[in-house]
C-alpha atoms as a printed R data frame, in Angstrom:
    type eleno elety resid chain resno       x       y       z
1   ATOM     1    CA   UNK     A     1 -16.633  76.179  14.314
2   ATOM     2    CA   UNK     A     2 -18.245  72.739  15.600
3   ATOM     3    CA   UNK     A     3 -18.561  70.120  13.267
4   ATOM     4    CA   UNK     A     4 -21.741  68.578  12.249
5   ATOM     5    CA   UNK     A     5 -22.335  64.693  13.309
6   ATOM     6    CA   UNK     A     6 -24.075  62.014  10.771
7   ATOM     7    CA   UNK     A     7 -27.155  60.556  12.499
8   ATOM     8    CA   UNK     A     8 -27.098  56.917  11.923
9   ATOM     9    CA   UNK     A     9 -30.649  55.819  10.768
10  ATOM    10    CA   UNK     A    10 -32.313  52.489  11.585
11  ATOM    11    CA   UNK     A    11 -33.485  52.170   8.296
12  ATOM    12    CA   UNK     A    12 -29.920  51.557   6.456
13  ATOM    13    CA   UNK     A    13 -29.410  48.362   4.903
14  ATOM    14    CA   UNK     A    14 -27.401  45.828   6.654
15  ATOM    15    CA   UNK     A    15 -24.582  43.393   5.373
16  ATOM    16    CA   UNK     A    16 -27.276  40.714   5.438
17  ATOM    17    CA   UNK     A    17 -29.288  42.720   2.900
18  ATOM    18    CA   UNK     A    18 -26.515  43.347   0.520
19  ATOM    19    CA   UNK     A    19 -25.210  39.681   0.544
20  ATOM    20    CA   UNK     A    20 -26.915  36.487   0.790
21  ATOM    21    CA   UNK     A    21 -24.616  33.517   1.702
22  ATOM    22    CA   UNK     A    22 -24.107  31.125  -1.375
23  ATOM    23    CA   UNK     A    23 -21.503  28.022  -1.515
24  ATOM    24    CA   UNK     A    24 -18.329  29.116  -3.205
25  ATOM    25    CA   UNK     A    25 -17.846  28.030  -6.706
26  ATOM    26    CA   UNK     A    26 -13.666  27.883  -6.052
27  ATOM    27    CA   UNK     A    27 -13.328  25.578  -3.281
28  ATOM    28    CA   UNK     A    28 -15.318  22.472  -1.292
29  ATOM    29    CA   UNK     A    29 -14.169  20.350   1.646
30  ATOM    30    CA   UNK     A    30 -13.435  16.547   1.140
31  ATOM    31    CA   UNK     A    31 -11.773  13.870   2.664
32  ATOM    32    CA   UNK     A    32 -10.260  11.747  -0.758
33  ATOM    33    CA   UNK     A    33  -6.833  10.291   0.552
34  ATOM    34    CA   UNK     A    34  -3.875  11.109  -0.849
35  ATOM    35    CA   UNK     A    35  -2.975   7.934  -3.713
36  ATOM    36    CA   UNK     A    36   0.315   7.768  -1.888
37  ATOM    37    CA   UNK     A    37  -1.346   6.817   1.180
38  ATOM    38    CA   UNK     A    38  -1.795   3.159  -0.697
39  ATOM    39    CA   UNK     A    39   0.928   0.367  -0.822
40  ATOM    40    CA   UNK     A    40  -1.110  -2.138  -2.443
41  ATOM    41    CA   UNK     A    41  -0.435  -1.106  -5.863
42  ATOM    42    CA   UNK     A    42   2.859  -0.505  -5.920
43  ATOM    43    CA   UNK     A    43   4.346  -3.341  -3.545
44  ATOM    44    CA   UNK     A    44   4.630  -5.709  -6.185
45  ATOM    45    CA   UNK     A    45   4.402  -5.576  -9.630
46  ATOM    46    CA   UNK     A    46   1.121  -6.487 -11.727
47  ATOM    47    CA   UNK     A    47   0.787  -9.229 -14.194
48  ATOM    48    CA   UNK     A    48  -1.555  -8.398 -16.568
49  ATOM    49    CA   UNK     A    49  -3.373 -11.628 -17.265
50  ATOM    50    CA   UNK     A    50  -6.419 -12.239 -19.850
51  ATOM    51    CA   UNK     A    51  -8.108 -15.138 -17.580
52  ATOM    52    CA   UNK     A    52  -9.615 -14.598 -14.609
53  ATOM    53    CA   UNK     A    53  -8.000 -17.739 -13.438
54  ATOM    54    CA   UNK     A    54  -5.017 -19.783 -14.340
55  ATOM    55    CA   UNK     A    55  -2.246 -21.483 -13.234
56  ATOM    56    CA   UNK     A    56   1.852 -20.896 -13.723
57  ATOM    57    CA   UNK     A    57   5.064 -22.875 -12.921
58  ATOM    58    CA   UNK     A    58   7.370 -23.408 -10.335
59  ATOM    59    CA   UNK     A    59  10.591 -24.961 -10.988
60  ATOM    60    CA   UNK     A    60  12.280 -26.360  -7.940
61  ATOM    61    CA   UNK     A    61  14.620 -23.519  -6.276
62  ATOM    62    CA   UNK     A    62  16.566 -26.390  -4.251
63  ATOM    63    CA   UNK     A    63  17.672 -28.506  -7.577
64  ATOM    64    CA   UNK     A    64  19.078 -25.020  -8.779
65  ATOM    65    CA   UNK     A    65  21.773 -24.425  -5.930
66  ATOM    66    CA   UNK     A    66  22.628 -28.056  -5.255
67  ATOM    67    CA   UNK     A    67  26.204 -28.778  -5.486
68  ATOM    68    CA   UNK     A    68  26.180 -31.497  -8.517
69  ATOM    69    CA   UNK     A    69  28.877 -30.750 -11.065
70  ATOM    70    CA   UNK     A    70  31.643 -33.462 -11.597
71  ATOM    71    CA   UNK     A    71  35.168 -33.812 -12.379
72  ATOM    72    CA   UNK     A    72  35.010 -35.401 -16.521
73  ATOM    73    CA   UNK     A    73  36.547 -38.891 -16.834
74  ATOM    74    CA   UNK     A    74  37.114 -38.867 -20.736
75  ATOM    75    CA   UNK     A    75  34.851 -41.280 -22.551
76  ATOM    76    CA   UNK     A    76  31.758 -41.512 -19.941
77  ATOM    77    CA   UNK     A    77  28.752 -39.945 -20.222
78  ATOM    78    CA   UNK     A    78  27.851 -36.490 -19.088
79  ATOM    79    CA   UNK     A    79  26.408 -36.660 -16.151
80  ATOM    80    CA   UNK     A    80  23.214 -34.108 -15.655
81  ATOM    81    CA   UNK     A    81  19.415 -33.961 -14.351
82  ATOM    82    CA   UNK     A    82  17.079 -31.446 -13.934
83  ATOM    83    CA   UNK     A    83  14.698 -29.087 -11.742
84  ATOM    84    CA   UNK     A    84  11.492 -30.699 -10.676
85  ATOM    85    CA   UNK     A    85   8.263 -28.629 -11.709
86  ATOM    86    CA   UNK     A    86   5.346 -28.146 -10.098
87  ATOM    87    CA   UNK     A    87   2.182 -25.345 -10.419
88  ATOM    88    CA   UNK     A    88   0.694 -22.401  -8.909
89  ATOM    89    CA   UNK     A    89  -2.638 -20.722  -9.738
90  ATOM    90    CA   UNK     A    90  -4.283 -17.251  -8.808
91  ATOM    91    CA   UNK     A    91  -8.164 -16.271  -8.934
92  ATOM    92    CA   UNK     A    92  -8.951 -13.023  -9.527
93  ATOM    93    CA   UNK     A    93 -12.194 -11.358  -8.151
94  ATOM    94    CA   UNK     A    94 -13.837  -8.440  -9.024
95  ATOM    95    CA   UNK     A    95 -14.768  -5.751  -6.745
96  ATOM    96    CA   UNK     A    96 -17.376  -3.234  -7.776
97  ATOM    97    CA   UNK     A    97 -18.894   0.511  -6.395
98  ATOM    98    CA   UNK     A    98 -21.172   2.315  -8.065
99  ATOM    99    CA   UNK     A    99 -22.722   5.917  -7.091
100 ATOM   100    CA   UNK     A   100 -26.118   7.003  -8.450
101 ATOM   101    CA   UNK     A   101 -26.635  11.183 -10.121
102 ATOM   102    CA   UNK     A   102 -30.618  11.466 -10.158
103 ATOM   103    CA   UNK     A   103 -31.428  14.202 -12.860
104 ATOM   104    CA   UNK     A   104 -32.773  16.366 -10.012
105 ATOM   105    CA   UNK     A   105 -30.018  16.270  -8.119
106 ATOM   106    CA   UNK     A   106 -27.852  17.849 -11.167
107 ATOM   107    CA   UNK     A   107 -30.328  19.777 -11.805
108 ATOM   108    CA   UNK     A   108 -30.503  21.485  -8.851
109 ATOM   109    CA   UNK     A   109 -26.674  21.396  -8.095
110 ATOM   110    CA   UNK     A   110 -24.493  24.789  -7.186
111 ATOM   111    CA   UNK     A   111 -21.362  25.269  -9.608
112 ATOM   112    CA   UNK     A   112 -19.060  24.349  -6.976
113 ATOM   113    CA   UNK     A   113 -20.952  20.832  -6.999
114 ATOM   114    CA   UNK     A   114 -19.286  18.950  -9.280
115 ATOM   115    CA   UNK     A   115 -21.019  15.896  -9.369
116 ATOM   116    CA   UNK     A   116 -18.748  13.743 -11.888
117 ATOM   117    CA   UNK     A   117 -15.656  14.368 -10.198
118 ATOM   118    CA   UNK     A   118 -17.030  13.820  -7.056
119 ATOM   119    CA   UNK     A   119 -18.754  10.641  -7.770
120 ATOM   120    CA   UNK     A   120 -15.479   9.373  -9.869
121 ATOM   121    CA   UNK     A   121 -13.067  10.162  -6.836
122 ATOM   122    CA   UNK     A   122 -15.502   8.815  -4.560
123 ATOM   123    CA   UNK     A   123 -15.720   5.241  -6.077
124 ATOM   124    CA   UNK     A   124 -11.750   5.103  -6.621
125 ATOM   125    CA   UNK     A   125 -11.834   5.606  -3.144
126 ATOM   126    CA   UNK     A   126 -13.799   2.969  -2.216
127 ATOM   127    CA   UNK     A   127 -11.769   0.723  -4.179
128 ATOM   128    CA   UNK     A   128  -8.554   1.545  -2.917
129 ATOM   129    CA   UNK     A   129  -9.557   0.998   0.697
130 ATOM   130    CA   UNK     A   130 -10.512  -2.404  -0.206
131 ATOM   131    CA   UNK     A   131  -7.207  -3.430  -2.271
132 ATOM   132    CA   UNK     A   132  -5.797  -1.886   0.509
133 ATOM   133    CA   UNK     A   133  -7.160  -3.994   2.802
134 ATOM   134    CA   UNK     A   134  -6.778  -7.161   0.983
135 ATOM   135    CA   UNK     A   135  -3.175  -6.446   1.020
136 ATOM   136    CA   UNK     A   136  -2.636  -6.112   4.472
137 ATOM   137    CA   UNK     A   137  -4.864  -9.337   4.781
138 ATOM   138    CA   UNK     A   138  -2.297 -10.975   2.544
139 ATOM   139    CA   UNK     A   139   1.124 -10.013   3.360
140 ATOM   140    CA   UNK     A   140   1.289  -7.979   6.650
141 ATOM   141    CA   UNK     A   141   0.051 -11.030   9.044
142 ATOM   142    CA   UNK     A   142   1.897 -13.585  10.809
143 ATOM   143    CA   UNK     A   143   1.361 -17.283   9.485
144 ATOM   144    CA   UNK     A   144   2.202 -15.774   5.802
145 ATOM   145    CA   UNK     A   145   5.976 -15.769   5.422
146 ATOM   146    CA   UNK     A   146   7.951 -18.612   5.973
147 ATOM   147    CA   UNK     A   147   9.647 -16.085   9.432
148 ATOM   148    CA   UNK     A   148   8.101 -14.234  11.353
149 ATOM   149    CA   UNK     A   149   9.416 -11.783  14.369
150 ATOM   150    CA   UNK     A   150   7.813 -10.880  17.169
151 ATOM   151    CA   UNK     A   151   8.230  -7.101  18.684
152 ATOM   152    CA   UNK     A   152   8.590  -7.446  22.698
153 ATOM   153    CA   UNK     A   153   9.223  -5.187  25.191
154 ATOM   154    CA   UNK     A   154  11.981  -7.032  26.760
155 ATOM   155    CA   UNK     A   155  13.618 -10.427  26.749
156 ATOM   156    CA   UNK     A   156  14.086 -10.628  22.965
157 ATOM   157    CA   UNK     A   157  15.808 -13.463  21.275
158 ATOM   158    CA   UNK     A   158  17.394 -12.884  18.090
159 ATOM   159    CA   UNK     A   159  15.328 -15.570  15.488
160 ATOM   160    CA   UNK     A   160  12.103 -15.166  17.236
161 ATOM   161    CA   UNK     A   161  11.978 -11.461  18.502
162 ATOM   162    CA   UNK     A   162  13.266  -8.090  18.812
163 ATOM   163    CA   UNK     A   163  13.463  -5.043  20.940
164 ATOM   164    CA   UNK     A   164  10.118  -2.955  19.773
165 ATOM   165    CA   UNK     A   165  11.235   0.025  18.078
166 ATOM   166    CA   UNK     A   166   9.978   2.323  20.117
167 ATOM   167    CA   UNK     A   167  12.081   1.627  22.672
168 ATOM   168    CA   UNK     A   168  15.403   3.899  23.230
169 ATOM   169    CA   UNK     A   169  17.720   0.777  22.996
170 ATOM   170    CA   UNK     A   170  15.760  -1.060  20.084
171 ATOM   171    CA   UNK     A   171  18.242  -1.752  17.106
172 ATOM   172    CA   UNK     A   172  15.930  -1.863  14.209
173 ATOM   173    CA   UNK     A   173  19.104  -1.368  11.557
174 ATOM   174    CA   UNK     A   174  20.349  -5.083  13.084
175 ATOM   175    CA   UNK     A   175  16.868  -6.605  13.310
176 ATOM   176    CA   UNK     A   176  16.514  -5.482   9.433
177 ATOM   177    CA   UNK     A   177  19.907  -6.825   8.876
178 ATOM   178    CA   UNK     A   178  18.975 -10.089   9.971
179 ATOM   179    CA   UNK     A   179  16.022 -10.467   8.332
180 ATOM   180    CA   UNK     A   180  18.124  -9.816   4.732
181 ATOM   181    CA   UNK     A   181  20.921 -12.447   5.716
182 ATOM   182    CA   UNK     A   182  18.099 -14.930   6.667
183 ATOM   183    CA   UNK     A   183  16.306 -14.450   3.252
184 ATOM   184    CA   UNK     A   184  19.097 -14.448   1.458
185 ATOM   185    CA   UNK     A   185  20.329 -17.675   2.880
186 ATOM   186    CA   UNK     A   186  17.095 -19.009   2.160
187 ATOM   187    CA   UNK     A   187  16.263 -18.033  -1.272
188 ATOM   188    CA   UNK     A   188  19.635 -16.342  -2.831
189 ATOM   189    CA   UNK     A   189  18.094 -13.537  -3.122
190 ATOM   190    CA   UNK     A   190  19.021 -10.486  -1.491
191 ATOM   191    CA   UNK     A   191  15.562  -8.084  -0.355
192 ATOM   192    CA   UNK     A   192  14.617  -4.409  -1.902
193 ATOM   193    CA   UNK     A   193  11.942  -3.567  -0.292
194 ATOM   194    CA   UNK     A   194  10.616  -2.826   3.144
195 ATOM   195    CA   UNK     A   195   6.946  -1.958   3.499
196 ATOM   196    CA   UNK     A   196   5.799  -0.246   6.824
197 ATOM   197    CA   UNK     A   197   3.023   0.528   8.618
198 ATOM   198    CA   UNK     A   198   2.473   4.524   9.617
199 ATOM   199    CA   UNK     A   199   2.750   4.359  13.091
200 ATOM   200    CA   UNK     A   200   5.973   2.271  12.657
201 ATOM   201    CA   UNK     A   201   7.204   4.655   9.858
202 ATOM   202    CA   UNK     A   202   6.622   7.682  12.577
203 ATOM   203    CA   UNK     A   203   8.886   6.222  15.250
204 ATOM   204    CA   UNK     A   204  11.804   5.951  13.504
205 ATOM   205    CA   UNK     A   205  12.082   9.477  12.977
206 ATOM   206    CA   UNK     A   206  12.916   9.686  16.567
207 ATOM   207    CA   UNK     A   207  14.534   6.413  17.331
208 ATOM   208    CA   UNK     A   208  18.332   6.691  18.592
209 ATOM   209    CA   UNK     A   209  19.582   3.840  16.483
210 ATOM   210    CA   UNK     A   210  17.969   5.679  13.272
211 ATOM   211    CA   UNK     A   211  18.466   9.098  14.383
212 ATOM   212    CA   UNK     A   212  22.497   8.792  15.585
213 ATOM   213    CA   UNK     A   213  23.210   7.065  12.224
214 ATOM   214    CA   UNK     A   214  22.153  10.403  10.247
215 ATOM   215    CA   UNK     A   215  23.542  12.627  13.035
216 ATOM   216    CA   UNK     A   216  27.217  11.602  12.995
217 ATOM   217    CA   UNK     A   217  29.502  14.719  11.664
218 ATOM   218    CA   UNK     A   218  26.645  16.830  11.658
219 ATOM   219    CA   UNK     A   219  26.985  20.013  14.340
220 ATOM   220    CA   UNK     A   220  23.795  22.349  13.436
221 ATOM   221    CA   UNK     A   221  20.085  21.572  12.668
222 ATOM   222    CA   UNK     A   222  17.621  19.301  13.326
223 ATOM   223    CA   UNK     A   223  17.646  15.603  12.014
224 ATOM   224    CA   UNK     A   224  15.334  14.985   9.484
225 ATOM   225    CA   UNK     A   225  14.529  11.257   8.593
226 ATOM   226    CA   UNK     A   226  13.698  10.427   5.042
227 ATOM   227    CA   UNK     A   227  12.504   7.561   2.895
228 ATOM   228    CA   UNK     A   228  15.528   7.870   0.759
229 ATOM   229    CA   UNK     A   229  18.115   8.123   3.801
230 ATOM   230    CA   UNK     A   230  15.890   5.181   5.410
231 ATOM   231    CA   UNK     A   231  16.108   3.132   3.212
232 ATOM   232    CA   UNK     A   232  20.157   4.133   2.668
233 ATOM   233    CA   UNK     A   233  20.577   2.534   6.360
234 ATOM   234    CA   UNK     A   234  18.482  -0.465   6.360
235 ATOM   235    CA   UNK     A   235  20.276  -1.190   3.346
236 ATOM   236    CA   UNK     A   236  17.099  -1.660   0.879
237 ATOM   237    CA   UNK     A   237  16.360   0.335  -2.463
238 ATOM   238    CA   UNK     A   238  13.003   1.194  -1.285
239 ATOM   239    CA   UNK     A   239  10.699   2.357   1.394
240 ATOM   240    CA   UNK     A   240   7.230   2.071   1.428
241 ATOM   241    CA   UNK     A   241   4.539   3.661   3.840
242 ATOM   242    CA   UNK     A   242   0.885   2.632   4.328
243 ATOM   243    CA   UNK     A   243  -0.197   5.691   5.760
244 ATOM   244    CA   UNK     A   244  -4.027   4.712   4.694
245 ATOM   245    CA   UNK     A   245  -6.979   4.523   6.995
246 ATOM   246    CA   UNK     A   246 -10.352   3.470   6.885
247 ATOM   247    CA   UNK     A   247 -13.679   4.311   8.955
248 ATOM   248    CA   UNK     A   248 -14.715   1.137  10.956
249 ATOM   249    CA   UNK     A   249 -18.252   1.860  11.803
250 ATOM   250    CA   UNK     A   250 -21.536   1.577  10.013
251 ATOM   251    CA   UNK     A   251 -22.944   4.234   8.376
252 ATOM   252    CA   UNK     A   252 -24.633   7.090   9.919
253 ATOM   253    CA   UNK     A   253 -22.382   5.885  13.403
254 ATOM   254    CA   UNK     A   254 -19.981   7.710  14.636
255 ATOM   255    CA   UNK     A   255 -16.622   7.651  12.614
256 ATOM   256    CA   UNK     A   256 -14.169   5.561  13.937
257 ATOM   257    CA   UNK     A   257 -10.709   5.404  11.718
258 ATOM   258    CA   UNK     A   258  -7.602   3.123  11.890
259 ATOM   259    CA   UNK     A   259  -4.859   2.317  10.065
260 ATOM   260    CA   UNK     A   260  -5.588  -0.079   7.625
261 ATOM   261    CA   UNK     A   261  -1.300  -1.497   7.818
262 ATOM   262    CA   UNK     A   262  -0.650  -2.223  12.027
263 ATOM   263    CA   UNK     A   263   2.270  -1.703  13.628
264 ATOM   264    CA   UNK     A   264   3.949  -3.713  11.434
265 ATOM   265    CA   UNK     A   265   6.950  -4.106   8.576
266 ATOM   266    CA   UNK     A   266   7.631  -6.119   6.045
267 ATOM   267    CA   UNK     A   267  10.831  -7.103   4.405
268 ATOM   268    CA   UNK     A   268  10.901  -8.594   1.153
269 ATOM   269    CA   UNK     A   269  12.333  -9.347  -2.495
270 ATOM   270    CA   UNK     A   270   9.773  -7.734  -4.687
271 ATOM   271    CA   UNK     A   271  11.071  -8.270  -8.510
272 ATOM   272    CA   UNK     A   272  10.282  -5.171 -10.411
273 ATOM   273    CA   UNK     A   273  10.074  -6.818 -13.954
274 ATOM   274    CA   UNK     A   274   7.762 -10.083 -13.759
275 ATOM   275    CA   UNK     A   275   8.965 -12.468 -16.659
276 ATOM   276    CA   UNK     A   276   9.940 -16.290 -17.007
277 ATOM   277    CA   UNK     A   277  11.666 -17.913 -14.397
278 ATOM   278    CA   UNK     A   278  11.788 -14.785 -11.971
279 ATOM   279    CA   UNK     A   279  10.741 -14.832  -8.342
280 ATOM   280    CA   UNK     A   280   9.642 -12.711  -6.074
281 ATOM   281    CA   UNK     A   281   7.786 -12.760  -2.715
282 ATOM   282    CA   UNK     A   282   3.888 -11.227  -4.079
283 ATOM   283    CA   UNK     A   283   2.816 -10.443  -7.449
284 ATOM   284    CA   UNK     A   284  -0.732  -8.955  -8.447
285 ATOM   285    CA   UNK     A   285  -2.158 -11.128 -10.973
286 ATOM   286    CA   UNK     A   286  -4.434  -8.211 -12.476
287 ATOM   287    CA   UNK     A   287  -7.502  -9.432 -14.755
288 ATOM   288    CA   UNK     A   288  -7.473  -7.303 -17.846
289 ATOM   289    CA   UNK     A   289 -10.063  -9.514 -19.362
290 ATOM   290    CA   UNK     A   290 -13.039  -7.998 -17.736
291 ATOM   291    CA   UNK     A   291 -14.604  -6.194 -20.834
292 ATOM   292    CA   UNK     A   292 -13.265  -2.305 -20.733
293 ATOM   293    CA   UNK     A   293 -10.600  -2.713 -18.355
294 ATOM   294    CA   UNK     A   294  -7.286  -0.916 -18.742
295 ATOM   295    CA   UNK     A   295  -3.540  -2.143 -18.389
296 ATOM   296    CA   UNK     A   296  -3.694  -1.999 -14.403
297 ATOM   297    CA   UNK     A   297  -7.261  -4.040 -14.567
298 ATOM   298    CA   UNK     A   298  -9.013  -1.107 -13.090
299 ATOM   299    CA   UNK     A   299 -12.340   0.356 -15.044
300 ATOM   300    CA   UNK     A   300 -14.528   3.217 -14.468
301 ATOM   301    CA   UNK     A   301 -17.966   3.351 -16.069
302 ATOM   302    CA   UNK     A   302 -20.182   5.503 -17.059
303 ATOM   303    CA   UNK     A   303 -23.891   4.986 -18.132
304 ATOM   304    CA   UNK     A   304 -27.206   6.149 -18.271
305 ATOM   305    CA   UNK     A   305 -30.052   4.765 -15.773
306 ATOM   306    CA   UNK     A   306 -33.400   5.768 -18.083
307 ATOM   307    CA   UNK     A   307 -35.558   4.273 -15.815
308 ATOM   308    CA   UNK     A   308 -34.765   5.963 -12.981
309 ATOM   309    CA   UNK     A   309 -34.104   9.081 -15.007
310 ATOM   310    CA   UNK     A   310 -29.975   9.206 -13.515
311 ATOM   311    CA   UNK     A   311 -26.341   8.764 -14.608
312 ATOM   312    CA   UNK     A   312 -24.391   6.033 -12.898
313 ATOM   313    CA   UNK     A   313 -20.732   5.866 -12.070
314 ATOM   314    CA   UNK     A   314 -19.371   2.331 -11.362
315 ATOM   315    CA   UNK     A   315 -16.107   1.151 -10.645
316 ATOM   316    CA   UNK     A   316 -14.040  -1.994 -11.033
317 ATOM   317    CA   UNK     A   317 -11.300  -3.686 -10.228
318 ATOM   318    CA   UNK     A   318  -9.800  -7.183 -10.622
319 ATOM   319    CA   UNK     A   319  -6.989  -8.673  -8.809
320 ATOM   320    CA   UNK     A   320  -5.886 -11.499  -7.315
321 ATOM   321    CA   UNK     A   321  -2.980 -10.370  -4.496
322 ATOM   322    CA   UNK     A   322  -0.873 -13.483  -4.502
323 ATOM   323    CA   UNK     A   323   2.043 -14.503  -2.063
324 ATOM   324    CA   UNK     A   324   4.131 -16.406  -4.630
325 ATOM   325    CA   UNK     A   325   7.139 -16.891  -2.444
326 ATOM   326    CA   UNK     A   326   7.075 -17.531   1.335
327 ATOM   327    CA   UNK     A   327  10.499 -17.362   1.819
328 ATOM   328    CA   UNK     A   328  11.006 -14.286   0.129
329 ATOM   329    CA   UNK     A   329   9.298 -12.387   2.764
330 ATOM   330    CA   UNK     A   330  10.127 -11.912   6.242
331 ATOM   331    CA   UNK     A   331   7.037 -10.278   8.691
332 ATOM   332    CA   UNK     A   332   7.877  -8.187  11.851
333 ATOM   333    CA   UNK     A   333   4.743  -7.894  14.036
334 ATOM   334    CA   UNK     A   334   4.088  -5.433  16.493
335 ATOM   335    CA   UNK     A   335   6.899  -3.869  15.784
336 ATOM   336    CA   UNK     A   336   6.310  -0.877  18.252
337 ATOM   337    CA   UNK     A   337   4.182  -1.297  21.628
C-alpha cells in the first residue's frame, strides 16, 4: 500500500515570521580590561594625604651608615652628631571623565543595555589608562633611577648592559642579581619587587635560563612559568605584569593598540607599609581631600543634568606618582629586541 506524501505549501510561515531578531537581555560584548592588567595601583603603596600639596622629610641616608662610633676614654664627653634633613614635596592633580545618559536614550534602551554599569565601567576605564600611563611615564624610563641597563643584542658589559632576554644565551636570573647587589650596596636595602612589561613577561616563559631552572629533576610535562616560581628565581617576593594597552589613534580612526609598559623591567624596593622614617623607591601620594573621595582618592559621581534633561556619571582621581628614592630603583630598557 503506497504511502501518501505531504505537499509543502508556499504559504507556510517561515522562521523569519515566527521570530524577529532582538538583542539578548543575558549577554553584550565589551572590551573593559581586566583590573589586573594595571600596575599603577599596586606598585607602591598610597599615602593618603588631606592636601593636595605638601612637603615631607628626608633625613640624610649617608650620616646613617657612616662608621662614627668611638672607643670611651672615661671622663670626656660623648662624642655624637646627627643626620642632616632636608624636604621633599608631591602635587597631586586631578584627572576627571564624565559620560552623559540623555533621558531618551534610557528611555529607549533594550534590557540588556545597562546604561549605569556601562557608563560606570567605562569612566574607570578611562582613568586607569591614564594612571597607567603616568606610571610608566614615571618609573619605567631611563633618566629616572639612579642605574640604568641597557638590553643589546651583543657585546654587553656587565654595569651598562645585558644580553636581551630574548636571546637563547641571555642570563636574566644574573642580570636581576646584579641589579639587587647594586641597590643594596647603594641604599641597604635589599629589592621586593620587579615590575615588567607584557612582552618581557611573555619571553621568559620560554627563555633557557628561566625555563632549565624549573626543569631540573623534572622527567614528564611541560614547563609552566609562573609569577610565584618567577619571582622564587629572581629572588624577589613579587612579580608584577603590565599587561595593559591603550588605543593610540583619534577617535573614529582606525584602532591602533600598544602596550602602555615597553619592553621593559623594573627592579625595586617598594615598602609595603608607608610610615616615619621608611623608604622606598615610589609612593602614590593620593589626595583624599577632594570633597567625596574615598580611602584610595578615587570618586565616582553621580548627578542629574536638568537642563539637558540627562544623568551624568563623572569620575575622579587624584594622585601624585612620586619617585621618592632614585637609588632604590634600578631600570632595564629594552630588555628584549
Amino acid at each position: 500500500m503506497g504511502h501518501n506524501m505531504i505537499t509543502v505549501h508556499k504559504s507556510l510561515p517561515t522562521k523569519g515570521d515566527v521570530h524577529n531578531n532582538t538583542p539578548l537581555t543575558n549577554f553584550s560584548e565589551g572590551y573593559l580590561q581586566s583590573r589586573t592588567a594595571f600596575v599603577a595601583s599596586d606598585a607602591f603603596a598610597t599615602i593618603p594625604v588631606s592636601k593636595q600639596s605638601d612637603t615631607y622629610y628626608i633625613w640624610n641616608r649617608g650620616d646613617f651608615n657612616r662608621d662614627e662610633a668611638r672607643v670611651r676614654a672615661p671622663g670626656t664627653q660623648v662624642a655624637g652628631g646627627g643626620p642632616r634633613l632636608s624636604t621633599g614635596s608631591y602635587s597631586a592633580l586631578v584627572y576627571e571623565w564624565g559620560h552623559l545618559i540623555p533621558d531618551e536614550v534610557r528611555s529607549n534602551s533594550d534590557p540588556a543595555i545597562d546604561l549605569d554599569m556601562m557608563g560606570t565601567e567605562f569612566v574607570m576605564n578611562k582613568l586607569l589608562i591614564r594612571k597607567e600611563i603616568a606610571f610608566a611615564t614615571n618609573y619605567l624610563a631611563t633618566g629616572k633611577w639612579t642605574t640604568d641597563l641597557s638590553g643589546v643584542s651583543s657585546g654587553q658589559s656587565e654595569g651598562t648592559s645585558f644580553l636581551q632576554w630574548n636571546d637563547t644565551n641571555a642570563t636574566p636570573v644574573k642580570d636581576v642579581e646584579y641589579g639587587k647587589m647594586s641597590i643594596l650596596l647603594k641604599t641597604g636595602y635589599k629589592p621586593n619587587t620587579l615590575i615588567l612589561g607584557a612582552q618581557v613577561r611573555s619571553k621568559l616563559n620560554t627563555c633557557p635560563d628561566i625555563v632549565n631552572r624549573l626543569n631540573s629533576g623534572q622527567t614528564s610535562g611541560p614547563v609552566v612559568v609562573n609569577d610565584s616560581d618567577l619571582a622564587q628565581i629572581f629572588g624577589v617576593q613579587r612579580i608584577l605584569v603590565s599587561e595593559a594597552i591603550y588605543n593610540t589613534a583619534n577617535e573614529g580612526a582606525t584602532e591602533s593598540n600598544a602596550f602602555i609598559a615597553g619592553k621593559c623591567a623594573l627592579l625595586c624596593y617598594s615598602n609595603p607599609t608607608p610610615g616615619l622614617m621608611q623608604p622606598s623607591a615610589g609612593y602614590t601620594f593620593g589626595w583624599t581631600g577632594f570633597p567625596g573621595s574615598s580611602a584610595a582618592a578615587t570618586l565616582i559621581r553621580t548627578m542629574r543634568y536638568e537642563k539637558e534633561y540627562a544623568d551624568a556619571i563623572h569620575g575622579f582621581m587624584s594622585f601624585d606618582l612620586k619617585k621618592v628614592s632614585a637609588d632604590l630603583g634600578l631600570f632595564y630598557a629594552t630588555a628584549i629586541a
